[in-house]
N, C-alpha and C positions, 0 to 999 in steps of 0.2 A: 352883262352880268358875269361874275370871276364863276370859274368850273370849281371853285373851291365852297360856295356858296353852300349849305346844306349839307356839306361834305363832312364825315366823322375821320379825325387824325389821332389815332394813340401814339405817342409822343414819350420815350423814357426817355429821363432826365428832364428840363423845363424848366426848374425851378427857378432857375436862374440862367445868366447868360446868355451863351446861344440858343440855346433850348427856348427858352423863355422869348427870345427875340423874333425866333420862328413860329410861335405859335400866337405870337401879336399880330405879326405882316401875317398871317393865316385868319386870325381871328378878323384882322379888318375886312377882308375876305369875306365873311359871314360862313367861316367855318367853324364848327366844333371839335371842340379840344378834349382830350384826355391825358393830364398829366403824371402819369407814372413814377412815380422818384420817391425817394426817402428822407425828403428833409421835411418835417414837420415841426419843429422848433426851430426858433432863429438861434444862431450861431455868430460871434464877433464877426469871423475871418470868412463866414458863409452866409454873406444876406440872403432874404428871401425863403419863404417856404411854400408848397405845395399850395397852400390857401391862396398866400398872398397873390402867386403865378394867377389862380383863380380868378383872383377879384381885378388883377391888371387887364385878364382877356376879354375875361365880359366885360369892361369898362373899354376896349378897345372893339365891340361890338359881335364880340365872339360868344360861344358858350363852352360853359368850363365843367370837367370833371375832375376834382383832386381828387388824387387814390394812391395810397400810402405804399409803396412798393419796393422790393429791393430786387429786381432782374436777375440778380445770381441763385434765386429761391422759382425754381420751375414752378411749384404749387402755385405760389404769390403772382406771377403772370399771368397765370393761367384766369385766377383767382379777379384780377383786373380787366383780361378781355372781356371774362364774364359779365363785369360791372357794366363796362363799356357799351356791349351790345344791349343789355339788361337796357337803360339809360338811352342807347340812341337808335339802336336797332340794328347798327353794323358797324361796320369798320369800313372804310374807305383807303385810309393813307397810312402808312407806320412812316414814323418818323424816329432812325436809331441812335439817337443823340448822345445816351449817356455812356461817360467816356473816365477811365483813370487813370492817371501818369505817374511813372517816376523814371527820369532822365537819370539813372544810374546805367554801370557799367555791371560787368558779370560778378564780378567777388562782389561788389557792395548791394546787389538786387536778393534781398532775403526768401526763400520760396514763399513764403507768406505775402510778399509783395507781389512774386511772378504770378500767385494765383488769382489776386486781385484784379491783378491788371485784364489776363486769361478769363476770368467769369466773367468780369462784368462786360470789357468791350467785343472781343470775339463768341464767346458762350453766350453773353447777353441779347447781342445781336439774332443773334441765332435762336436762341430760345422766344425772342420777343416776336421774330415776324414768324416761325412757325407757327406759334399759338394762336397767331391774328390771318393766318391763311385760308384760314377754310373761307372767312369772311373776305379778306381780298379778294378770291377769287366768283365770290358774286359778287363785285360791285362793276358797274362801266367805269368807272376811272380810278382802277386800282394803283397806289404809287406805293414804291420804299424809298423812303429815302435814307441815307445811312451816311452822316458826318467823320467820312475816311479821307485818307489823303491817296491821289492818284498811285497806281502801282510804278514808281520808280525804283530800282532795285540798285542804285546807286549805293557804294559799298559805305557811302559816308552816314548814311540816314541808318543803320546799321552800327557801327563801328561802338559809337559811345555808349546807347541802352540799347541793345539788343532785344532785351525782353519787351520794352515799352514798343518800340520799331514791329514786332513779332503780334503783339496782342493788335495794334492800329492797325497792320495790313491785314490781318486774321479779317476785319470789319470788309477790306476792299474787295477782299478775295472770295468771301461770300456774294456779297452785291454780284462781283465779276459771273459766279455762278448762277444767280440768280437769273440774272436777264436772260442767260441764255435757257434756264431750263422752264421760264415762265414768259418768255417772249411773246409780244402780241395780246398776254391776260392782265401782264403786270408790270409797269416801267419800272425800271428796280435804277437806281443811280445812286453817284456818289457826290456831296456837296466838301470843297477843303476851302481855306481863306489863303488867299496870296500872304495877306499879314498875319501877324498874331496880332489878336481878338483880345480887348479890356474885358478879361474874365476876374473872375475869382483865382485862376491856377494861374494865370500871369502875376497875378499882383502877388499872391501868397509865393508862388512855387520858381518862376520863372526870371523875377527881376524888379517884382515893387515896381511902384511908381514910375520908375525911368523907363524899364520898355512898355508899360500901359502908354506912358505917353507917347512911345513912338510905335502906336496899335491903333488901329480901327474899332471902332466901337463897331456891338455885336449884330447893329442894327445891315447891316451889309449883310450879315448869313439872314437872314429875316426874310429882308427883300428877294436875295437869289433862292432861297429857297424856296419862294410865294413864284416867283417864275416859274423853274420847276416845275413845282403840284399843279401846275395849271394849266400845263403840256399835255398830249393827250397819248395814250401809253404806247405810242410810236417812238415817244422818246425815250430811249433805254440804252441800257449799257455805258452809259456817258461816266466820267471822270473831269467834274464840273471844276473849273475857279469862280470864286464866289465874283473878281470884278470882272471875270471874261460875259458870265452869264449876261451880267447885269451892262454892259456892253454890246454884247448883241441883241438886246433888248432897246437900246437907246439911249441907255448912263453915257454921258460924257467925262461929267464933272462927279469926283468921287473925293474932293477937299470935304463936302458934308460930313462924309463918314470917321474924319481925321479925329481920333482924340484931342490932338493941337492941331490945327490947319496949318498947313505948310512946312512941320516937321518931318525931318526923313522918319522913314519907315523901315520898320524892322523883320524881314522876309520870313514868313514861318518855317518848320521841319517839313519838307518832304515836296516841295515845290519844286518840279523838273527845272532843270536850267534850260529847257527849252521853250517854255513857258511864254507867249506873247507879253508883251502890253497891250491893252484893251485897246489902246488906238491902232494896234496893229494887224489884231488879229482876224480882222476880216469875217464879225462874225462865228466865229469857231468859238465855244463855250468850254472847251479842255479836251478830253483826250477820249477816244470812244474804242470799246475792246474792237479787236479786227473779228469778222466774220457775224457780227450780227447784226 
């Protein structure tokens, strides 16, 4: 039986994507969902709303909580764990998914976009697993998981948006602390994808059509993330790739995941150059902080 079974995950972001794909491979799990997010109307360029996420999990065997939230509104969190535990009776997992970009450089990042980027993924972060800690910390299989990209400080991942680079590692840098200051109560880690992911921000933001097709569908964060949560909170501090995971696990074959099978593949931001391939890597799931 999966340790995820019975298990409650609040979950910002969900509605779509990766989010969304996480909390299916969770919900087949027989885990319960709480999805936090602010889309509750459909949108052209934004499939999928808070319901619909709903009605995908439970039909994927899970149980669903929609709950209308925007993470940069402390109350509004606040306001949701409450729902959450009201509904399940705790918290088990945080899952810190929601994430906003803009690949600008310094003149063209307008403060109004720098703070976006700052509330929702680093403040949000932070604000989302504070509020769900008291409960983490009574559960036996406390996890965070938080969708960062490893701390590479390579000047390149830097160089063109700074801001966005600034806001994504703010996500790592927290995790990074986390493990260490809740070691032993709470596995705290980080999930990133070798590829870019057929989202929403790839097709709208990043390249249309052409690089969706040279992306992995989201269902690969899903899976490595259902690994993960189902570790038991010995495993911590890690700085995951979603195919290394899924590799020492016993993935071979990762053409499934292909938007087109057998199109190259287009390497995400922040992916070390020192990075295995899964057939290489013996095991070793990404990069883990030193000293804990």
């Amino acid at each position: 039986m999966s340790a995820l079974r019975g298990r409650t995950i609040f979950m910002s972001g969900g509605s779509r994507g990766i989010g969304l794909a996480i909390a299916i491979a969770c919900a087949r799990a027989g885990a319960r969902i709480a999805i936090a997010a602010k889309t509750t109307t459909t949108h052209p360029k934004l499939p999928g709303t808070i319901y619909a996420a709903a009605e995908e999990i439970s039909a994927a065997g899970g149980t669903a909580l929609p709950l209308a939230c925007d993470i940069r509104d402390g109350d509004a969190v606040q306001s949701a764990v409450a729902a959450t535990v009201e509904a399940f009776g705790g918290i088990d997992i945080v899952v810190n998914n929601a994430s906003a970009i803009s690949l600008t450089g310094t003149a063209e990042t307008p403060l109004k976009r720098y703070d976006l980027m700052t509330s929702v993924n680093s403040r949000g972060t932070f604000a989302v697993t504070q509020a769900c800690l008291p409960w983490l910390l009574k559960s036996d299989h406390a996890h965070v998981l938080t969708i960062s990209p490893p701390l590479d400080l390579a000047p390149h991942w830097f160089k063109d948006h700074p801001a966005y680079s600034l806001a994504k590692f703010g996500m790592s840098l927290l995790s990074l602390g986390w493990a260490g200051e809740f070691q032993g109560r709470i596995a705290v880690n980080c999930l990133w994808p070798r590829t870019t992911i057929d989202t929403a921000a790839v097709r709208n933001l990043l390249g249309g059509e052409a690089m969706a097709n040279a992306s992995r569908r989201p269902e690969i964060m899903g899976d490595a993330a259902r690994v993960i949560l189902e570790k038991d909170v010995e495993f911590t501090g890690w700085f995951c790739l979603d195919d290394l995971v899924l590799a020492a696990h016993g993935v071979t074959d990762f053409e499934p995941y292909a938007v087109v099978p057998g199109a190259p593949l287009q390497q995400d931001f922040f992916v070390p150059e020192s990075a295995p391939e899964p057939a290489d890597a013996g095991g070793i799931v990404g990069w883990r902080a030193q000293g804990l």
